[in-house]
N, C-alpha and C positions, 0 to 999 in steps of 0.2 A: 484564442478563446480566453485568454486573460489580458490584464491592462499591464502595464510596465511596471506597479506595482506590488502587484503581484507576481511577477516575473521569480523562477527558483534562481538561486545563484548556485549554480551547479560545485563550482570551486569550494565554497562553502559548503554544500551539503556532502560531499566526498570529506570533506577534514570531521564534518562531526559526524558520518558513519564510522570512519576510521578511529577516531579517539572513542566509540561508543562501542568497538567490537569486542571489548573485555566484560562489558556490562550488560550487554544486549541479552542472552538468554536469562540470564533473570527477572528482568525488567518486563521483556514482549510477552507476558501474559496473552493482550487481546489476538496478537497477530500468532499466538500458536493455535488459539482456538478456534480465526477464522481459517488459518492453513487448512486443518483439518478437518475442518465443514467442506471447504471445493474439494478434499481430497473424499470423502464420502460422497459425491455427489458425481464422482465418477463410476461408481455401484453403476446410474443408469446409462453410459455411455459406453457401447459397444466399440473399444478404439484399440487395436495392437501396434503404437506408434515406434519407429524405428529410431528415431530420434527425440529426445526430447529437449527442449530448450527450457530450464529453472532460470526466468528472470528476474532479478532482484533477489537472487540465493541468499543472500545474507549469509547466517550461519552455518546453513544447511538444512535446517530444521525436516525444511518439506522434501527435501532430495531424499533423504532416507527413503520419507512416506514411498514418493516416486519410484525408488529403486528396488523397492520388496514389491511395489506391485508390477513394477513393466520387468522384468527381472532379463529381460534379455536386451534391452531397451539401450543408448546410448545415448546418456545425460548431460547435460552441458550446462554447470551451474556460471550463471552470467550475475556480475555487479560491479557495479563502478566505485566502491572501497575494497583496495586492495586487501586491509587487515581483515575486513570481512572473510572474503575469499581465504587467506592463510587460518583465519580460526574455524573455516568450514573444514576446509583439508588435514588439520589435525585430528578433528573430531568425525569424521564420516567412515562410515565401513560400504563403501561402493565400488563396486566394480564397473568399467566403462564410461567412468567419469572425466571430465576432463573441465577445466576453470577458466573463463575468460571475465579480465579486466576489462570493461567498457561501458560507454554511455547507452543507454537504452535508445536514446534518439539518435543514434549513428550506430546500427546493427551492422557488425561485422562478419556477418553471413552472405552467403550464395544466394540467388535466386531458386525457390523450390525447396530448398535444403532440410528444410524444420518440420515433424510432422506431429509436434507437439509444442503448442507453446503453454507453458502454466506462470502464470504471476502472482503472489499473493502479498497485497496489499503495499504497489511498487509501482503503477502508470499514476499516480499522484505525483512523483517527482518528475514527471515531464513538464516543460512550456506548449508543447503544440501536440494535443490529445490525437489532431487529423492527422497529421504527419509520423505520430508514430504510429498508428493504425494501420497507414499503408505502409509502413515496413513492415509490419505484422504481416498482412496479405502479401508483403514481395517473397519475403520469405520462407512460407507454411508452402507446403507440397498440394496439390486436388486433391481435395476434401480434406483439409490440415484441419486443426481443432485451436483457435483458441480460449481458456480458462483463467478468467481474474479474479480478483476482488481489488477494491477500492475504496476511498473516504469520498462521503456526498457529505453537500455543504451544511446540515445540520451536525457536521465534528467539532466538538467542542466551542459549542455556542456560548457553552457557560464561561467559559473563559475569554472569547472573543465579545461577549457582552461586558464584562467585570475588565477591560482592557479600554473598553470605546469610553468609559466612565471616566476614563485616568487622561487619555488621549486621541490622539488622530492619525498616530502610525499605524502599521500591520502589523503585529502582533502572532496572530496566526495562520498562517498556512492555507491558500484558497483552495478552495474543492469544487469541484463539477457537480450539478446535476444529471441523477442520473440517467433521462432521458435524452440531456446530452452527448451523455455519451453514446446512447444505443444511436441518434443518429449518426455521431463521429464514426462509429463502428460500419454502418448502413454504406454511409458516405466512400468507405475506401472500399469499398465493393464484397465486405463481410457478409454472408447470408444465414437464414435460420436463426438469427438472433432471440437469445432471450434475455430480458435482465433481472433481476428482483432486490429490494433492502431491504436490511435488519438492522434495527435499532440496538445499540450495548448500552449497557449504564455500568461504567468501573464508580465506584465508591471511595474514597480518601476521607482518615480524619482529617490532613491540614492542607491546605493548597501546594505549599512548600513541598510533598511529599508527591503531586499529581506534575511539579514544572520537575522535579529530580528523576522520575522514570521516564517522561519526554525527554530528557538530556541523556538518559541511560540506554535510549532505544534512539539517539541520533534525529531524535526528531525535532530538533531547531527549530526556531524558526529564521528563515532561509531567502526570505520575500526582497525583492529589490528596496518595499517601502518599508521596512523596517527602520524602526530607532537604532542610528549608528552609534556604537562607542556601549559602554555597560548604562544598565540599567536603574538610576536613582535608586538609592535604598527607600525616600519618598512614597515614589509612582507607584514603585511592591510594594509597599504598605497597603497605600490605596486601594491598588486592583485586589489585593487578598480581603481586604474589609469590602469591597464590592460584590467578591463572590460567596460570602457569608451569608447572604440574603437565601441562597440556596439552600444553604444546610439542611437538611431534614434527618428526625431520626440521630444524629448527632454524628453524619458523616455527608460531605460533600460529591454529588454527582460529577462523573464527566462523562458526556456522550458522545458516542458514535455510529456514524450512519456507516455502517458496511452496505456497500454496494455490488452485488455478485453479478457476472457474465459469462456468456459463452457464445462463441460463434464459430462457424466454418465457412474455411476457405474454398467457396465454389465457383466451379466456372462461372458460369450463367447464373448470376444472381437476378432474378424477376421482378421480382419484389418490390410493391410501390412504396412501400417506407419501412422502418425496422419492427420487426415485431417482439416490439419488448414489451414486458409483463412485469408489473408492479406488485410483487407478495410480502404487506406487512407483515413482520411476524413482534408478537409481542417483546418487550423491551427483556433484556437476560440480564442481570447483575452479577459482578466480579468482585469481590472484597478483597485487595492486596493487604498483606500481613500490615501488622501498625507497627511500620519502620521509620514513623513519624520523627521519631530525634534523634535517627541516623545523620 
């Protein structure tokens, strides 16, 4: 589902989660406030999972959420930066917890084993969205539950436009549609699928201050086709006087298309295609503090 260009360099995105793991909770604003939209959205889902699997735990955040509500439950926070993992373990008060180092597209689980999978805002770092779907399905129990969130390809347009201005490399990070994915999901034999997105607009006085919290949240850019070697003081010039045109109001947009899921792992899936469901919801703004000339 991507070209070689957009290929993740997995080696590179383990070093800038790891170098990001001292920065990360101040930084992830958006991703604590999608966290805890999928965690409110388990209010409708009648599920007492015995296991659960936190993929892409990062620092914990959502493991807590996790562990007051399945309270008997047996959590397994999963990430492939190990310093993550060590600042999750400092900071969690959980019992039944236990931490695994690894790649998401090589799940080092059982057949059957998982009877919760939760991910928030983490199958974006995969190469092959079908591939690890069906490890989702090898490993979820009859009627497991999977719950994500993700980035659809309207993420950070503003900055992917104010880039193609400057150049021809990749820049940013590709994203799915997310109809593609409800089929990718469909495809590994996922059923009852739903999907829906939600537009964000975080707000910055300076661009400077929108590329310093991507690097604070490890979010690189990681792409095969990237500009090797650092970055011209030049080119930043450019692309910042590119994305100037945006300004409104006297603070710069950046957008994100949050992409939310859920499906179960059933036997007999019927179903002649996924049944995903598209619910705009109006655009939410975020104002981070103005730590502009930090």
């Amino acid at each position: 589902m991507s070209d070689q260009n957009t290929l993740i360099d997995k080696s590179l995105a383990r070093k800038a989660f790891d170098r990001a793991a001292s920065t990360y909770d101040e930084a992830a604003v958006l991703q604590r406030e999608v966290g805890e939209r999928i965690i409110e959205r388990l209010d409708f889902l009648k599920i007492q999972p015995e296991v659960i699997l936190d993929l892409g735990s990062g620092t914990g955040y959502c493991t807590q959420f996790l562990s007051e509500r399945y309270t008997s439950a047996n959590i397994v926070s999963m990430d492939f930066s190990m310093q993550m993992l060590q600042t999750a373990n400092s900071r969690l008060d959980v019992k039944n917890n236990r931490f695994v180092c690894a790649d998401m597209e090589r799940l080092p689980f059982a057949d059957k084993s998982i009877d919760f999978i939760f991910s928030n805002l983490t199958v974006q770092w995969c190469n092959d969205l079908s591939a690890l779907f069906n490890e989702f399905k090898r490993i979820l129990t009859k009627d497991g539950l999977l719950m994500f969130s993700t980035f659809g390809p309207d993420t950070l347009w503003e900055l992917r436009e104010s880039w193609q201005s400057v150049d021809g490399f990749v820049h940013v990070n590709n994203f799915i549609d997310m109809h593609n994915v409800g089929d990718a999901l469909f495809q590994a034999g996922m059923g009852d699928i739903v999907m829906d997105s939600e537009p964000f607009t975080l707000t910055y006085k300076e661009v400077k201050t929108l590329m310093r919290d991507l690097k604070d949240i490890g979010a690189h850019n990681v792409n095969a086709g990237r500009a090797h070697g650092m970055t011209g003081k030049q080119r930043l010039q450019k692309m910042m006087t590119a994305y100037e045109k945006f300004r409104s109001e006297d603070v710069l947009p950046a957008t994100y298309e949050v992409i939310y899921g859920h499906a179960w792992a059933l036997e007999n899936v019927t179903m002649k295609g996924p049944q995903t469901v598209s619910i705009p919801v109006d655009a939410i703004g975020f104002d981070f503090p103005d730590n502009s000339d930090a």
